[in-house]
C-alpha positions as CSV (number, residue, x, y, z in Angstrom):
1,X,-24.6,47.0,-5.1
2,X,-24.8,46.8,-1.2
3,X,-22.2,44.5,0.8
4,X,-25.0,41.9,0.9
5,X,-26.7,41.8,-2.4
6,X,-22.1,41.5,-3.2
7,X,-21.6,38.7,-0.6
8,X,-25.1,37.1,-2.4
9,X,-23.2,36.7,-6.0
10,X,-19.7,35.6,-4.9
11,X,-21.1,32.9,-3.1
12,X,-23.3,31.7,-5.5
13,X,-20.4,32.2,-8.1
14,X,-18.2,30.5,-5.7
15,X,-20.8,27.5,-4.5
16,X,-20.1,25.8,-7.6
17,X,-16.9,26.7,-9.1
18,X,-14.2,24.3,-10.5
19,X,-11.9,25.2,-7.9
20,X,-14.4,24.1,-4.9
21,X,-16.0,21.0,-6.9
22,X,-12.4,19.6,-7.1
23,X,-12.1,20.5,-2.9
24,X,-14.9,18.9,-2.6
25,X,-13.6,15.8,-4.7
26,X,-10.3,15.5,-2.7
27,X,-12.0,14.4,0.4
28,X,-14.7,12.1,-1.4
29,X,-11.9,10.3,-2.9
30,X,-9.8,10.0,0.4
31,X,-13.5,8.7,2.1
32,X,-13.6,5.8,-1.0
33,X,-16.6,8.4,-3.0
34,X,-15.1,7.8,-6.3
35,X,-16.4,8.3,-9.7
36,X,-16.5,4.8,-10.4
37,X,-19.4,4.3,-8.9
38,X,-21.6,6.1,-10.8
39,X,-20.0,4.3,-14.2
40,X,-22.8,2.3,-16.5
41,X,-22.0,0.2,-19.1
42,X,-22.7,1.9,-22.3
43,X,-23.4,0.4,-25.9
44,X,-23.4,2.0,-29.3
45,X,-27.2,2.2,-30.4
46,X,-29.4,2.3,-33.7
47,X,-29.1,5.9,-34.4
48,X,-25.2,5.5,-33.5
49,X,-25.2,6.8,-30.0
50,X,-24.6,5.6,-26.5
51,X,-27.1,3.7,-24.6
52,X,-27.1,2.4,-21.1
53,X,-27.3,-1.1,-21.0
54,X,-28.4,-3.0,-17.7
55,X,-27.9,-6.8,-18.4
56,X,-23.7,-6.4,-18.2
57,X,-21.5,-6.9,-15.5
58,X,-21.0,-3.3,-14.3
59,X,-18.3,-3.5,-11.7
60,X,-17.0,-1.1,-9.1
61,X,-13.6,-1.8,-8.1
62,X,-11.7,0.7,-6.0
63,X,-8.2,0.9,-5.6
64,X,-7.5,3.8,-3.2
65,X,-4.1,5.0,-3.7
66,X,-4.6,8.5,-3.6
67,X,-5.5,8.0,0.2
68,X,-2.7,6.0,0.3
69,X,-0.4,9.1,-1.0
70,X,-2.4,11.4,1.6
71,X,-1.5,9.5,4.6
72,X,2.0,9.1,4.0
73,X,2.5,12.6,2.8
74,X,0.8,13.9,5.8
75,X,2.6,11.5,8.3
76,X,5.8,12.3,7.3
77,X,5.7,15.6,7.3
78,X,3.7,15.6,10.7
79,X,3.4,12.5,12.0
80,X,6.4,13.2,15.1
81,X,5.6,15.7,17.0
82,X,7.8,18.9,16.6
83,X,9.5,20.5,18.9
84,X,9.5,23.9,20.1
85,X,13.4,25.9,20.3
86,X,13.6,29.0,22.1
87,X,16.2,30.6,24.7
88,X,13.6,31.6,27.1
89,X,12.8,28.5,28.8
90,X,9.5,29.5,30.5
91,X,8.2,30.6,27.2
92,X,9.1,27.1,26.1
93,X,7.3,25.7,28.6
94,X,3.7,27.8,28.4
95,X,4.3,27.0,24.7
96,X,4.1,23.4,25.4
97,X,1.1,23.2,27.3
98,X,-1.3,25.1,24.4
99,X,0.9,22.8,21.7
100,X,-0.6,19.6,23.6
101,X,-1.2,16.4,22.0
102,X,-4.7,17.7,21.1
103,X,-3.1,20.5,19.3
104,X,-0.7,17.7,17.4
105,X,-2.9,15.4,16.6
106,X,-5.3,18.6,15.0
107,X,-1.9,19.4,13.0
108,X,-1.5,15.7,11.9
109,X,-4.7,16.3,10.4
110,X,-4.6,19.9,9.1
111,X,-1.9,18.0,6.8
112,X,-4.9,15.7,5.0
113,X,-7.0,18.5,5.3
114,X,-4.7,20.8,3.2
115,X,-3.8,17.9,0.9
116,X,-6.8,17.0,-0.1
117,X,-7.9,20.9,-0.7
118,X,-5.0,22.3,-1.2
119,X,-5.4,25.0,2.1
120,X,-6.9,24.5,5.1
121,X,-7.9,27.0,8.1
122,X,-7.1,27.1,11.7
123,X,-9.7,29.1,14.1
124,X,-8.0,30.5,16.9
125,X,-11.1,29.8,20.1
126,X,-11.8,29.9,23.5
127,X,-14.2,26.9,25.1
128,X,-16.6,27.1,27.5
129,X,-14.4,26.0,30.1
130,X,-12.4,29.3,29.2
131,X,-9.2,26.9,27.7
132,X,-7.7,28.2,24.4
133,X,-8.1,25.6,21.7
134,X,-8.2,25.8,17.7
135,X,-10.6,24.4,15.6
136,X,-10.1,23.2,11.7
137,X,-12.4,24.1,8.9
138,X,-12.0,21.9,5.7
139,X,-10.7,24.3,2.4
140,X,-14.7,24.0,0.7
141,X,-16.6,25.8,3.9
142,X,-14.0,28.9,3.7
143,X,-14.2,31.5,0.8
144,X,-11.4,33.9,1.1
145,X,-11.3,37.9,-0.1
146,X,-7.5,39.0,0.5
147,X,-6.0,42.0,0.1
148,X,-2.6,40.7,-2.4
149,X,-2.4,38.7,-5.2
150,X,-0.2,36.4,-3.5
151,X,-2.6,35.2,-0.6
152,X,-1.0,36.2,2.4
153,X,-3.2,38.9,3.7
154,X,-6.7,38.5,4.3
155,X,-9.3,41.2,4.5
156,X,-12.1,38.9,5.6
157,X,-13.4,35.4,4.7
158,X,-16.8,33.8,4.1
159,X,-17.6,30.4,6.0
160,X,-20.7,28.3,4.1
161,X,-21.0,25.1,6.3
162,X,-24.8,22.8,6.7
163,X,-26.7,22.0,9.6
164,X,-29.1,19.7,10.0
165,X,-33.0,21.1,10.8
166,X,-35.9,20.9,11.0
167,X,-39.0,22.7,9.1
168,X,-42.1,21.9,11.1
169,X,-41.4,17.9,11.8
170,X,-39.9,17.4,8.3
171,X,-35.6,17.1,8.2
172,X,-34.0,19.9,6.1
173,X,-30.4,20.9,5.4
174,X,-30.3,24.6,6.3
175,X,-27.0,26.2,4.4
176,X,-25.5,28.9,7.5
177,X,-23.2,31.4,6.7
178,X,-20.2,33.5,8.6
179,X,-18.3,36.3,7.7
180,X,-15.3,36.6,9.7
181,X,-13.9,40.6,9.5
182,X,-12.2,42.7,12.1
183,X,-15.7,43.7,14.0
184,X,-16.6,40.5,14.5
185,X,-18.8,37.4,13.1
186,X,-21.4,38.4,10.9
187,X,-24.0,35.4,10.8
188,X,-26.9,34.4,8.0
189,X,-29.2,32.4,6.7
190,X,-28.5,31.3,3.0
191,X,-32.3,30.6,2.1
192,X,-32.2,30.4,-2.5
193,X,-29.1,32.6,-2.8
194,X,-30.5,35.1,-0.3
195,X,-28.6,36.2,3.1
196,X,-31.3,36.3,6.3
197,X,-29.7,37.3,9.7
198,X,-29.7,34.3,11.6
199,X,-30.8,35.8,15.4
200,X,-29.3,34.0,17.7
201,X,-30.3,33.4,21.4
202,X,-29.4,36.9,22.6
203,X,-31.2,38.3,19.7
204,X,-28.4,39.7,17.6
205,X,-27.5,38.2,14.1
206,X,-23.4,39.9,15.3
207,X,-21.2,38.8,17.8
208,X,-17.6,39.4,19.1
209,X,-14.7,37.3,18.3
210,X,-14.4,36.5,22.1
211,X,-17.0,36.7,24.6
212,X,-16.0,36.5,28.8
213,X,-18.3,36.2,31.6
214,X,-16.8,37.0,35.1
215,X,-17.7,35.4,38.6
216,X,-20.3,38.2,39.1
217,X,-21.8,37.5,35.5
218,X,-20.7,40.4,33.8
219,X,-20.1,40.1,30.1
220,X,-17.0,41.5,28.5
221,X,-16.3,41.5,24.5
222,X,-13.7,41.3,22.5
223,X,-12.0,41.4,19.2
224,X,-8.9,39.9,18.1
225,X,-6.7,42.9,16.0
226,X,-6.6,40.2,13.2
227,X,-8.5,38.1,11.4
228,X,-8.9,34.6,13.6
229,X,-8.2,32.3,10.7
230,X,-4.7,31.0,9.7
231,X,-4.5,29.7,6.3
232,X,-2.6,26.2,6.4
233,X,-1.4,25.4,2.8
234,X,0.2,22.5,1.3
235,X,1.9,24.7,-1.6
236,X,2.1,28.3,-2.8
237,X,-0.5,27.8,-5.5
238,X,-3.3,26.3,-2.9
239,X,-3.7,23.1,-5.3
240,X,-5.5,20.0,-4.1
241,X,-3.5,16.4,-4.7
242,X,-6.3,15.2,-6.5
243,X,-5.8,17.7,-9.1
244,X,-2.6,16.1,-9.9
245,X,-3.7,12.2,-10.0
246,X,-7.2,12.1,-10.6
247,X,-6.8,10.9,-13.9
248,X,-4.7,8.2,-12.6
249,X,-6.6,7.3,-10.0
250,X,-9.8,6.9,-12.5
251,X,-8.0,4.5,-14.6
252,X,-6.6,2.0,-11.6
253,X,-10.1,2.3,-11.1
254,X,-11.7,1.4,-14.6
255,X,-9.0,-1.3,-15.2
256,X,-9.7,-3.1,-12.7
257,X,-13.3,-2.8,-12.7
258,X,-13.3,-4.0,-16.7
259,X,-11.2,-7.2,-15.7
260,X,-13.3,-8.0,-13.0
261,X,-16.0,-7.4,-16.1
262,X,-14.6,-9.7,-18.7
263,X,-14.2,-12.3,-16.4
264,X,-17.5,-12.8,-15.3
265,X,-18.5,-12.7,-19.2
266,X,-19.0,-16.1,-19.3
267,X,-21.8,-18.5,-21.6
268,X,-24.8,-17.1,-20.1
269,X,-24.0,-13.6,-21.0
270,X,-21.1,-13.4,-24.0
271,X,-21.8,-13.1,-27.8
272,X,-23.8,-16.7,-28.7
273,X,-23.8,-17.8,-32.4
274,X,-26.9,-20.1,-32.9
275,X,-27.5,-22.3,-35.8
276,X,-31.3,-23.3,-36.2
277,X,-32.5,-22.3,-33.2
278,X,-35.7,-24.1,-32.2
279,X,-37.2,-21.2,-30.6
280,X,-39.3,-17.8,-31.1
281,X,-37.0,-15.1,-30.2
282,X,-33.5,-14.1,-28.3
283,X,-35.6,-13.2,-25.3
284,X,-37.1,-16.4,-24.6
285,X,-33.5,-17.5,-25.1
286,X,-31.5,-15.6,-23.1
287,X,-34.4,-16.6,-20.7
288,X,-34.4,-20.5,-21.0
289,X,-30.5,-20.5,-21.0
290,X,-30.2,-18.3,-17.5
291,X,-32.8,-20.3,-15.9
292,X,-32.0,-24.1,-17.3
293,X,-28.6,-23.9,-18.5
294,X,-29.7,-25.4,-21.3
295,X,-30.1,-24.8,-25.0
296,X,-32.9,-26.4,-27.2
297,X,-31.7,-26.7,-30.9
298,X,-33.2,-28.4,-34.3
299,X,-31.1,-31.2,-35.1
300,X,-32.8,-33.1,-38.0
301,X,-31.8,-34.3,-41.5
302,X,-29.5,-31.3,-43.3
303,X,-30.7,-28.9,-40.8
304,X,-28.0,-29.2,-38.2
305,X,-27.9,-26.9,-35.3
306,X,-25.7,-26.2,-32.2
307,X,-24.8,-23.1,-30.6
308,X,-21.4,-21.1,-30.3
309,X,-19.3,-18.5,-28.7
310,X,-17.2,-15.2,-29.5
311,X,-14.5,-15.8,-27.1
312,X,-12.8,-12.8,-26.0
313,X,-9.3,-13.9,-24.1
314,X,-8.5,-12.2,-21.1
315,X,-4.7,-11.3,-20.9
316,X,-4.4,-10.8,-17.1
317,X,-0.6,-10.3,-17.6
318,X,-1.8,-7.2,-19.8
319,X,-3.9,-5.8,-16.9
320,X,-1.1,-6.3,-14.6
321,X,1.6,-4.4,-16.6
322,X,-1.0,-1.5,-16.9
323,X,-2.0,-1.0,-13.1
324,X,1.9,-1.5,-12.5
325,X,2.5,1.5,-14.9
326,X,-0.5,3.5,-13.6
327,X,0.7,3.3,-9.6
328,X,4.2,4.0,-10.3
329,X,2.7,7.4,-12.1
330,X,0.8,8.1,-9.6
331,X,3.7,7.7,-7.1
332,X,5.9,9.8,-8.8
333,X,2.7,12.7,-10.0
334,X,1.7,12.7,-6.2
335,X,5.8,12.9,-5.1
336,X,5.4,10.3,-2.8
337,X,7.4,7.3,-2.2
338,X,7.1,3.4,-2.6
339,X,7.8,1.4,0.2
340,X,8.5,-1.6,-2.4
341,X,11.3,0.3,-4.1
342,X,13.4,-2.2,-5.9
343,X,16.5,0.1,-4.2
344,X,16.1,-0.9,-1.1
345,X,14.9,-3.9,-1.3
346,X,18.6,-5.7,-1.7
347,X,21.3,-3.4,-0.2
348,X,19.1,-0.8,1.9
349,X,21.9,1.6,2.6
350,X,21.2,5.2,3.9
351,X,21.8,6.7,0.2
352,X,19.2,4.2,-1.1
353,X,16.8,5.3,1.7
354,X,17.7,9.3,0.9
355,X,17.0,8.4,-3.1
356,X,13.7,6.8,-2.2
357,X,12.7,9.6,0.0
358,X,13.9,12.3,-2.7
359,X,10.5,13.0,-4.1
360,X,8.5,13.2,-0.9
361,X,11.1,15.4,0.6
362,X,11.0,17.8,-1.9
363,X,7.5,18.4,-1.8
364,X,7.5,18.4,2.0
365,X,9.8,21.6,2.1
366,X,7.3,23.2,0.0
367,X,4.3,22.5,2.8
368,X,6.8,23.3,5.7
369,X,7.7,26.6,4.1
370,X,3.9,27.1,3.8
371,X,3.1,26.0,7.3
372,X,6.7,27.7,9.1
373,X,4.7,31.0,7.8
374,X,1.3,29.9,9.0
375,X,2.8,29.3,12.4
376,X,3.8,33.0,12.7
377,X,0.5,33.9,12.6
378,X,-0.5,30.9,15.7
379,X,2.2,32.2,17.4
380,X,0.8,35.7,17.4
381,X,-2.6,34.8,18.7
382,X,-0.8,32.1,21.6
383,X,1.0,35.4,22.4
384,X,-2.1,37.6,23.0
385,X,-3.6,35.1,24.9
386,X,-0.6,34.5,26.9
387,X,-0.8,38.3,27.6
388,X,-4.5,38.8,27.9
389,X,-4.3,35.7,30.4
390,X,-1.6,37.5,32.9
391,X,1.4,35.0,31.6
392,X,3.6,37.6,30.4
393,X,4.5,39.7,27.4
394,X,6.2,37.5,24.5
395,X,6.0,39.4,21.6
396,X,9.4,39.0,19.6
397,X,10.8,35.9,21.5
398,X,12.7,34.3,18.4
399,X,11.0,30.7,18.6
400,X,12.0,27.9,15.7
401,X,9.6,25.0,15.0
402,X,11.3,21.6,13.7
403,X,9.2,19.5,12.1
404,X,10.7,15.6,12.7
405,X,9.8,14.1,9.6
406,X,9.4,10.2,10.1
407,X,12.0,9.0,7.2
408,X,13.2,5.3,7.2
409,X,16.6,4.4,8.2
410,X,19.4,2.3,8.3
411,X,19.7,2.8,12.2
412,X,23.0,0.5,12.5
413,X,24.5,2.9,9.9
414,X,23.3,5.7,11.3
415,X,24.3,4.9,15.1
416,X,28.2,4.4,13.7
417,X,28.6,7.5,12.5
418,X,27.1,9.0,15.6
419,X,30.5,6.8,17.6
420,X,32.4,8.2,14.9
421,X,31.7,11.5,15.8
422,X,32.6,11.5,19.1
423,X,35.2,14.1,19.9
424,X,34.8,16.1,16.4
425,X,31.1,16.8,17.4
426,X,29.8,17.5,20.2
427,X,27.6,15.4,22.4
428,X,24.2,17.5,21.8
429,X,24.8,17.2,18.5
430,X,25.4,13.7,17.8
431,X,22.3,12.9,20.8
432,X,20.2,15.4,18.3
433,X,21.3,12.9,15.3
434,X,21.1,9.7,17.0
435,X,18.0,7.6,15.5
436,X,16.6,6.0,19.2
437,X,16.3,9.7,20.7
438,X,13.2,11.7,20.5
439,X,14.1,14.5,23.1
440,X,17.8,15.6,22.7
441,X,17.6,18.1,25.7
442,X,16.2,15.3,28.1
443,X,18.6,12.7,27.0
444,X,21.3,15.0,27.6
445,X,20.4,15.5,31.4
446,X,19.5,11.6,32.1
447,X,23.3,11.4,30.8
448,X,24.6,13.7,33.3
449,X,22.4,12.1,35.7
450,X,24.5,8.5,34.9
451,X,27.6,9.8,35.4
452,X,26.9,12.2,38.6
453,X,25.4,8.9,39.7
454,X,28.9,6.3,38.5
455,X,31.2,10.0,40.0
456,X,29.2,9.0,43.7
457,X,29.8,5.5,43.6
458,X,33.3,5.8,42.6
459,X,33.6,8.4,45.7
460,X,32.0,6.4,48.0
461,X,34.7,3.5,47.6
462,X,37.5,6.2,49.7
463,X,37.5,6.6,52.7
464,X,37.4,10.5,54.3
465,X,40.8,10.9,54.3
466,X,41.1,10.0,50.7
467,X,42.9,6.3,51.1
468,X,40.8,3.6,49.5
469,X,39.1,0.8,51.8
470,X,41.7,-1.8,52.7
471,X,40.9,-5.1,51.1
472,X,39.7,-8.3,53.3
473,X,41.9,-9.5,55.6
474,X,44.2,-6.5,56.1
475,X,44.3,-3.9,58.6
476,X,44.2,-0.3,58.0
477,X,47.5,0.0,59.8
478,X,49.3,-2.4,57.8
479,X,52.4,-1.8,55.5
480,X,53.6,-3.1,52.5
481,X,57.0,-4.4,52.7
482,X,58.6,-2.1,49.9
């Protein structure tokens, strides 16, 4: 078997497996695609099986709280910017610039990208404008080979993404294909499971990681030494959320659609009992009674007609302690937290707030663990480019990255303890803990900055010679009498 007739089967093999069906699912369900809305309502038939039935109230109520989960598992984990720790102060500050608000923003959403597929990938890039940028691919356009069972070296890695085209002047969805190694990008064609170079403009189907063009036009490329893709997971195992609520989800979903159901069951479509019915079929009846309201019966003598319901009582209390029960599973399955917690809701200490949050933090040292390692490897490229670029030579600066995770508070609590610890602690620290300060370091020097500025005008009350200004009225010459 040839490297392309083996790329050729592990795609196809991989196109369609569980494990990319339910990546796929995790970000249909966060866009509102659930599987409620391909539900028909379903009756048992003659021969005893199911049967599609159109003339029911078929209802497709959505109730996204898995999106819910998503965005509050992402934001509060990455939804402050983190900062950046690191003794040399210049590295600090070329650090900043690449780690822009672009780049947190792109973090903030690497977060839903790897909760809803369990992993997501940065690609290290240069633009045309010759800045260096990273770009996000979703978890279902990357297939990975690595070299270790536990996923933390990669050999090379497949990218299957679709473009839109054209065949003649008809619209077609043509499947492309990458493989990222250590010689380059390999691109293709996937035309029915086959691979096809795709030629590009300067006629080659390869191309270098980096490509650089000079003021005199003369092309330079390069390779990176690694891979350029930096696995971002959410936990060790690379599982998708969904995986762990879709069930849950689902039945929010159908319980809510079937009340909406058996509410609109009313007379013109509920089980009718008729008694001498002055007619020639249930068709015609059905008919008559959705057009006129009305029912024609034979009333005469003995024969006494009328017509009757099956009622079928709707308990909405029942509905309402089911979804109850369904969202606080989903809550606790997803590890997320409920803003409506009953323990905060009358004495909303800090220790209630921590007990809340107990759940969501848990799972949020798992995706920082994941991502402290990921950033290793960002780190690593920012450092070659910082080199290739003429910045400077960084390689083994010990940098830390904090992740401020946005947690509720009892502030007022919070802030007395901070005045508590004045003179145990000292005043970086308590600035670092204080709830209204973002930036420790620049709060520190606008404080010196007050009291250099209080020191002056206390100064400036003396005179040169160190006596203080005489008061109104009183010459400098004068003498107290004692």
């Amino acid at each position: 078997m040839s490297d392309k007739e083996f790329l050729e089967k592990e795609i196809a093999k991989w196109k369609c497996s569980p494990q990319r069906v339910m990546q796929i699912k995790g970000f249909l369900y966060y866009d509102n695609e659930h599987d409620i809305l391909k539900r028909r309502r379903t009756m048992i038939g003659e021969d005893g099986k199911l049967q599609v039935v159109e003339n029911l109230p078929n209802n497709r109520v959505i109730d996204n709280q898995y999106a819910k989960m998503v965005n509050q598992k992402a934001n509060y984990l990455f939804g402050q910017p983190f900062a950046v720790e690191c003794k040399n102060e210049r590295y600090v500050e070329l650090l900043k610039k690449v780690f822009n608000k672009r780049f947190m923003k792109m973090l903030k959403n690497s977060g839903k990208a790897a909760y809803n597929g369990g992993i997501a990938w940065l690609y290290p890039y240069y633009t045309e404008e010759g800045d260096f940028a990273f770009r996000l691919f979703p978890a279902y356009e990357i297939l990975p080979f690595w070299k270790d069972n536990e996923h933390t070296i990669l050999e090379f890695a497949v990218r299957l993404y679709l473009v839109m085209g054209y065949e003649g002047t008809t619209p077609t969805v043509i499947e492309k294909v990458e493989v990222y190694d250590m010689d380059g990008v390999h691109k293709f064609i996937l035309d029915r499971g086959t691979l096809i170079p795709d030629i590009a403009d300067e006629g080659e189907s390869d191309c270098h990681h980096v490509t650089m063009t000079d003021a005199a036009g003369k092309v330079q490329k390069c390779n990176w030494s690694r891979i350029p893709l930096i696995p971002l997971k959410a936990n060790e195992l690379e599982t998708p959320l969904l995986k762990k609520v879709k069930s849950l989800q689902d039945g929010i979903n159908v319980m809510l659609s079937d009340f909406e159901n058996n509410m609109q069951e009313d007379a013109r479509n509920t089980i009718l009992v008729l008694k001498n019915y002055d007619g020639t079929n249930l068709g015609e009846f059905r008919k008559n009674l959705a057009a006129y309201g009305a029912v024609k019966v034979r009333y005469d003598g003995e024969t006494k007609g009328g017509v009757e319901t099956l009622e079928i009582i709707v308990n909405a209390e029942n509905y309402k302690a089911i979804l109850e029960l369904f969202k606080k599973a989903l809550i606790e399955n997803a590890m997320g937290y409920d803003a409506k917690d009953d323990r905060i809701s009358g004495n909303p200490n800090q220790m209630n707030i921590q007990s809340m949050y107990s759940d969501i933090d848990i799972d949020a040292n798992d995706t920082e663990t994941e991502y402290q390692a990921a950033f290793e490897e960002i780190l690593w490229f920012v450092n070659a480019h910082l080199a290739n670029t003429g910045h400077g030579d960084f390689e083994g600066e010990e940098v830390t990255i904090i992740f401020n995770r946005d947690m509720m508070m009892n502030e007022s609590e919070v802030i007395q303890n901070c005045a508590a610890s004045v003179g145990i602690l000292s005043d970086e620290t308590i600035i670092g803990q204080h709830p209204w300060v973002d930036d420790p370091k620049a709060e520190l020097e606008r404080l010196e900055k007050q009291k250099q500025k209080e020191r002056e005008e206390m100064l400036a009350q003396y005179d040169p010679f160190g006596q203080r200004d005489a008061p109104p009225g009183r010459g400098q010459g004068d003498v107290d009498e004692e």
